[in-house]
ZASE-970869 format. One record per residue (C-alpha): residue number from 0; x, y, z. Coordinates in pm, whole numbers, plus 50000, padded with zeros to 5 digits. Each point is the difference from the previous one (the first is absolute). Example, Ala and Ser with C-alpha at 12.3 -4.5 7.8 and 13.67 -1.06 7.14 Angstrom:
REM residues 2
+------+-------+-------+-------+
: resi :    c1 :    c2 :    c3 :
+------+-------+-------+-------+
:    0 : 51230 : 49550 : 50780 :
:    1 : 50137 : 50344 : 49934 :
+------+-------+-------+-------+
//
This chain:
REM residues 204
+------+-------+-------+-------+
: resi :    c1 :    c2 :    c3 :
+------+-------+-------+-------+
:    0 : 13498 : 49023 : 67468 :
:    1 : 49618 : 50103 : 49960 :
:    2 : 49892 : 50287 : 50145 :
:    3 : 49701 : 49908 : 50261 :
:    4 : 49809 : 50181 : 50222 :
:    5 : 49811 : 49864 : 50351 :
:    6 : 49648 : 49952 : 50016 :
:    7 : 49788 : 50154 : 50313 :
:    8 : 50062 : 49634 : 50113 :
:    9 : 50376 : 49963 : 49961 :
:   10 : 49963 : 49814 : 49639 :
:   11 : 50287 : 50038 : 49795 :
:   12 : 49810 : 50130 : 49645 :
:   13 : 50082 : 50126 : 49725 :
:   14 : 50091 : 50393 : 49983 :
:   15 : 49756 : 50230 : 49823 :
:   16 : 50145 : 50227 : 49713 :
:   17 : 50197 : 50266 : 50098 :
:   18 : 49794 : 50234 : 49779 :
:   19 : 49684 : 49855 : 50195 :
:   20 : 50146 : 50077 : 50278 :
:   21 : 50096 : 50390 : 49950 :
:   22 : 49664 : 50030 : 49938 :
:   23 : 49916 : 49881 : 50322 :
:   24 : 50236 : 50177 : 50141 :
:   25 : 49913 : 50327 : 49828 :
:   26 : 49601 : 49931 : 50176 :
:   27 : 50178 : 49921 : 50360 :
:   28 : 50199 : 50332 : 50012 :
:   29 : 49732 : 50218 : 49805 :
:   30 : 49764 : 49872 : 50299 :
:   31 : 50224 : 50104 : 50203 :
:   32 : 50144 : 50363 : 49916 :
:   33 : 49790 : 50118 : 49658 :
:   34 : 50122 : 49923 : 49702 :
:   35 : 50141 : 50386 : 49934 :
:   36 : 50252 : 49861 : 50279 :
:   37 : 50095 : 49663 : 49792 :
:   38 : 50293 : 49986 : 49792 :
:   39 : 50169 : 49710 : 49846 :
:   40 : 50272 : 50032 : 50222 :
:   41 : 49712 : 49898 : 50277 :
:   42 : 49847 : 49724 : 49812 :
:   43 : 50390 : 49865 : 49896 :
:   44 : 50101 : 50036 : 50369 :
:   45 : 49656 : 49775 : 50115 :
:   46 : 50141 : 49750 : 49775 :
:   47 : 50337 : 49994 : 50104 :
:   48 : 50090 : 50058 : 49621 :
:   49 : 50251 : 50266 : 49912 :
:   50 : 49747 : 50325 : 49727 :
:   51 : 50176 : 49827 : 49732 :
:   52 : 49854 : 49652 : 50023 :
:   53 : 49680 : 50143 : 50048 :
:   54 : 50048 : 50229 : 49678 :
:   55 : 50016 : 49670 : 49803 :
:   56 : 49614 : 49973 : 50089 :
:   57 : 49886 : 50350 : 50004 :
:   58 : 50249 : 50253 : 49861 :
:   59 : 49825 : 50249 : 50207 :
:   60 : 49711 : 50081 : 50250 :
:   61 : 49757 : 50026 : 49683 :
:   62 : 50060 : 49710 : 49869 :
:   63 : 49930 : 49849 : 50350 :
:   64 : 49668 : 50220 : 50048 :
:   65 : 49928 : 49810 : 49681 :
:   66 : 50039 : 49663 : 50047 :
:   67 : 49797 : 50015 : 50331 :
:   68 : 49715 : 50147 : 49814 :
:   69 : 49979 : 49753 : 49766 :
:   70 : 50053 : 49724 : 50246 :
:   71 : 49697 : 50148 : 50192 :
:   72 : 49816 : 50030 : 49695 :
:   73 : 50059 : 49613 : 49898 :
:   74 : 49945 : 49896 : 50366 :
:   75 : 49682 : 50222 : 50018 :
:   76 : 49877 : 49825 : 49655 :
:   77 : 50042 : 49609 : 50150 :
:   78 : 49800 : 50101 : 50248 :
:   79 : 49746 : 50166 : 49797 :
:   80 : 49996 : 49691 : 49752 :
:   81 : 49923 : 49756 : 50312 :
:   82 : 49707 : 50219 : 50110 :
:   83 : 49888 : 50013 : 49669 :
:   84 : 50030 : 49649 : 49956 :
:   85 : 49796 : 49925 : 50260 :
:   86 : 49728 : 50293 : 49945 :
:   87 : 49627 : 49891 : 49888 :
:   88 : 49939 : 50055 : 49614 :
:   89 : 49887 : 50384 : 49987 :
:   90 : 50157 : 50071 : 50305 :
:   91 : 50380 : 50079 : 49907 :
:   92 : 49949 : 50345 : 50013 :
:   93 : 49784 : 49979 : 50382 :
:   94 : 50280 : 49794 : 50130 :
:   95 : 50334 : 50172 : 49841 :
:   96 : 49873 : 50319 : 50143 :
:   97 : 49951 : 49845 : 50315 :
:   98 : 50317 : 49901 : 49972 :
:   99 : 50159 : 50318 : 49968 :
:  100 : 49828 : 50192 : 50210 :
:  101 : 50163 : 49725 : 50337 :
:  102 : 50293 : 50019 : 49820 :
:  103 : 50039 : 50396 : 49947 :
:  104 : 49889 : 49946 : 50413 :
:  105 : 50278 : 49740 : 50080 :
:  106 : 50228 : 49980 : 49771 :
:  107 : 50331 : 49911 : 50092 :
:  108 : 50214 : 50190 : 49791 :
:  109 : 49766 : 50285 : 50001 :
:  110 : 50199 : 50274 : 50209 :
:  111 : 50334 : 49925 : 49765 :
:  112 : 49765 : 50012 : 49698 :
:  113 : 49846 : 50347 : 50203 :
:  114 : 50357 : 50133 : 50004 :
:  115 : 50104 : 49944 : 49647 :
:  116 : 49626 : 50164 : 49895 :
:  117 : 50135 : 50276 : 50239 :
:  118 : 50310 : 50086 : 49817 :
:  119 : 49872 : 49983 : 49647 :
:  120 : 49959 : 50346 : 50004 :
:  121 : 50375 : 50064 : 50004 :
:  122 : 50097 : 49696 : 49909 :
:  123 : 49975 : 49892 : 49618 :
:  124 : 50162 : 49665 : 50122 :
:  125 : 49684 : 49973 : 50190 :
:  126 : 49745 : 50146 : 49827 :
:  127 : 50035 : 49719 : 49740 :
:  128 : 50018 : 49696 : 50251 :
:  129 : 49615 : 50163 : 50122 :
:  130 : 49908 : 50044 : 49633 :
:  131 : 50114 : 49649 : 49925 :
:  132 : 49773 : 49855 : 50296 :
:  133 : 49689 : 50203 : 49937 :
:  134 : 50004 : 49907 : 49649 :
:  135 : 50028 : 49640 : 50130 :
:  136 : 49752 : 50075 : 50187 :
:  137 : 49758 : 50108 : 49768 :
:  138 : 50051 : 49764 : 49753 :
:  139 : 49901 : 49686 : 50280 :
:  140 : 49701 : 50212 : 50089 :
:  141 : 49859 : 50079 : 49635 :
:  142 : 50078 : 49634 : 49885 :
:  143 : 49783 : 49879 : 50287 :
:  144 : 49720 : 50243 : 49980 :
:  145 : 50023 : 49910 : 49597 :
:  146 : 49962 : 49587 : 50084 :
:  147 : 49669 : 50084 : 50192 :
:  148 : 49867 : 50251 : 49730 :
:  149 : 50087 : 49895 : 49690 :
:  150 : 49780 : 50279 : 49816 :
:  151 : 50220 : 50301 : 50168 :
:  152 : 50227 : 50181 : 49777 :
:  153 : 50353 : 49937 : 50143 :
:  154 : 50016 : 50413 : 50017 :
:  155 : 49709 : 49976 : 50259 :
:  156 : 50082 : 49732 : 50174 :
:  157 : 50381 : 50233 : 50076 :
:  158 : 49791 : 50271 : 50053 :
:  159 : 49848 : 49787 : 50278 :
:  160 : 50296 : 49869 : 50096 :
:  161 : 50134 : 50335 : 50064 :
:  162 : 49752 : 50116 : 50226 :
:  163 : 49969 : 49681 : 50218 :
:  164 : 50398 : 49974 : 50072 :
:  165 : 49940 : 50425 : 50097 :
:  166 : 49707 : 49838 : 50224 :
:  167 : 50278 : 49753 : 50160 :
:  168 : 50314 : 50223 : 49984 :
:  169 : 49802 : 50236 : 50308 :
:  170 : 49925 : 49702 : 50190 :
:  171 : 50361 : 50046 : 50240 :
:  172 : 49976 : 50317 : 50063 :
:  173 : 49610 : 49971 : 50061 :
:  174 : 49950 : 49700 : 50176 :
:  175 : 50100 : 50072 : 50330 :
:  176 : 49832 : 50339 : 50076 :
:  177 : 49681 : 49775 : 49804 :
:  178 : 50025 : 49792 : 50266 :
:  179 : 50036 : 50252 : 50273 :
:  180 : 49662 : 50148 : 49852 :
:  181 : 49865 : 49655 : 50029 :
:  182 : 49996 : 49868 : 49664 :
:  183 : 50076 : 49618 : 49961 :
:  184 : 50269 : 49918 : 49805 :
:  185 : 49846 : 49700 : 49843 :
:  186 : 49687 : 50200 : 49931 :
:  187 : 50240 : 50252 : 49804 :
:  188 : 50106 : 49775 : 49761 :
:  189 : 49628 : 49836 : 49945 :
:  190 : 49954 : 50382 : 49914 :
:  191 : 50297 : 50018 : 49800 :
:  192 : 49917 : 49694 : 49812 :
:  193 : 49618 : 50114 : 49941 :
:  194 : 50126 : 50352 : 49836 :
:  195 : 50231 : 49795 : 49799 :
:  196 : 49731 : 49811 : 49885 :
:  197 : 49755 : 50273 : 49952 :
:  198 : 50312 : 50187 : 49813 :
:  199 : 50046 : 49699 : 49745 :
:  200 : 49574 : 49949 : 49941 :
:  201 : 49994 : 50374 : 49905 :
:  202 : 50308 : 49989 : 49763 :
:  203 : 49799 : 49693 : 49769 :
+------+-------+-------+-------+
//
C-alpha cells in the first residue's frame, strides 16, 4: 500500500516526505507557540509519528533547525535565480535588492526564521542555522552586485553586500512606525535601492 495524502480537492496524491513534512510541521507549531516552546515530541505528535521515527530524520531539534534553514536558503535562491533571470542586463543588483527588501517585508517564513535569529544567542544549534543563511545570503548578493560590476574587487563588492542586507535587515521592525510617519513603503525601497547603488559606485 502507498502512502497518499488528499489534495485541497479530495485527490488522492502522492504523500510528501515525512522529513518534508516535520519541517512543516516544525513552521505550523513555531507559528503557533515560539519555537523555545517546540520540542520534537510536538513536531512527532503533529505527525502522528512516535520521537523515534522522527529521530531517523533529525536526531534532534538542531538538526531540524538545520534542515529548515537550508531549505529556506535553497527556496530563497530559486526565487532569486528567476528574478535574476528575468532582470535587465546591469540591473541584477537594482532588482535582487528589490527583491529582498518585499521579501524581508513579506516573507513567509520570516517570523520562524525571526525566532531561530532570536535564540542564537543561547542557542549554538541556532546560531549556526542564522550564520549558515546570512552567509547564503551574502554570497547571492555579492555574486550579483559582481555580474553588474565586473571591475569591483570581490572584497568590495561583500563589503557592499554587507551594508545593503544591514539596510534590509531594519526594514520589519521599521516599516510600520515608517508608515505611521507617512513614509511610502514603495518609496523606501526606491531609497533603499538608490543607497545601494550609490554604495556600489563609490566602492569602484
Amino acid at each position: 500500500m502507498t502512502n497518499r495524502d488528499e489534495d485541497a480537492t479530495g485527490t488522492l496524491v502522492a504523500a510528501k516526505p515525512t522529513a518534508q513534512r516535520a519541517l512543516e510541521a516544525l513552521k505550523s507549531l513555531a507559528q503557533e507557540k515560539g519555537l523555545d516552546d517546540v520540542s520534537m515530541r510536538d513536531v512527532a505528535r503533529r505527525l502522528g509519528l512516535s520521537l523515534a521515527a522522527l529521530q531517523y530524520h533529525y536526531p534532534n531539534k538542531a538538526a531540524l533547525l538545520e534542515a529548515f534553514v537550508r531549505q529556506t536558503v535553497a527556496s530563497y535562491r530559486e526565487r532569486i535565480e528567476t528574478v535574476l533571470a528575468v532582470s535587465a542586463e546591469g540591473e541584477h543588483f537594482a532588482s535582487l535588492v528589490r527583491f529582498a527588501a518585499m521579501e524581508t517585508v513579506h516573507w513567509d517564513n520570516h517570523g520562524v526564521m525571526a525566532m531561530i535569529e532570536g535564540r542564537a544567542s543561547h542557542d549554538d544549534a541556532a546560531r549556526n542555522a542564522i550564520l549558515l543563511f546570512f552567509r547564503s545570503y551574502l554570497d547571492i548578493m555579492r555574486d550579483a552586485l559582481m555580474a553588474d560590476s565586473p571591475g569591483l574587487p570581490p572584497a568590495k563588492a561583500l563589503l557592499t553586500a554587507t551594508l545593503v542586507i544591514s539596510m534590509l535587515e531594519g526594514l520589519p521592525t521599521l516599516i510600520e512606525p515608517a508608515g505611521d510617519l507617512g513614509i511610502d513603503r514603495d518609496a523606501l525601497v526606491d531609497a533603499i535601492i538608490r543607497a545601494a547603488k550609490m554604495l556600489s559606485a563609490g566602492m569602484m
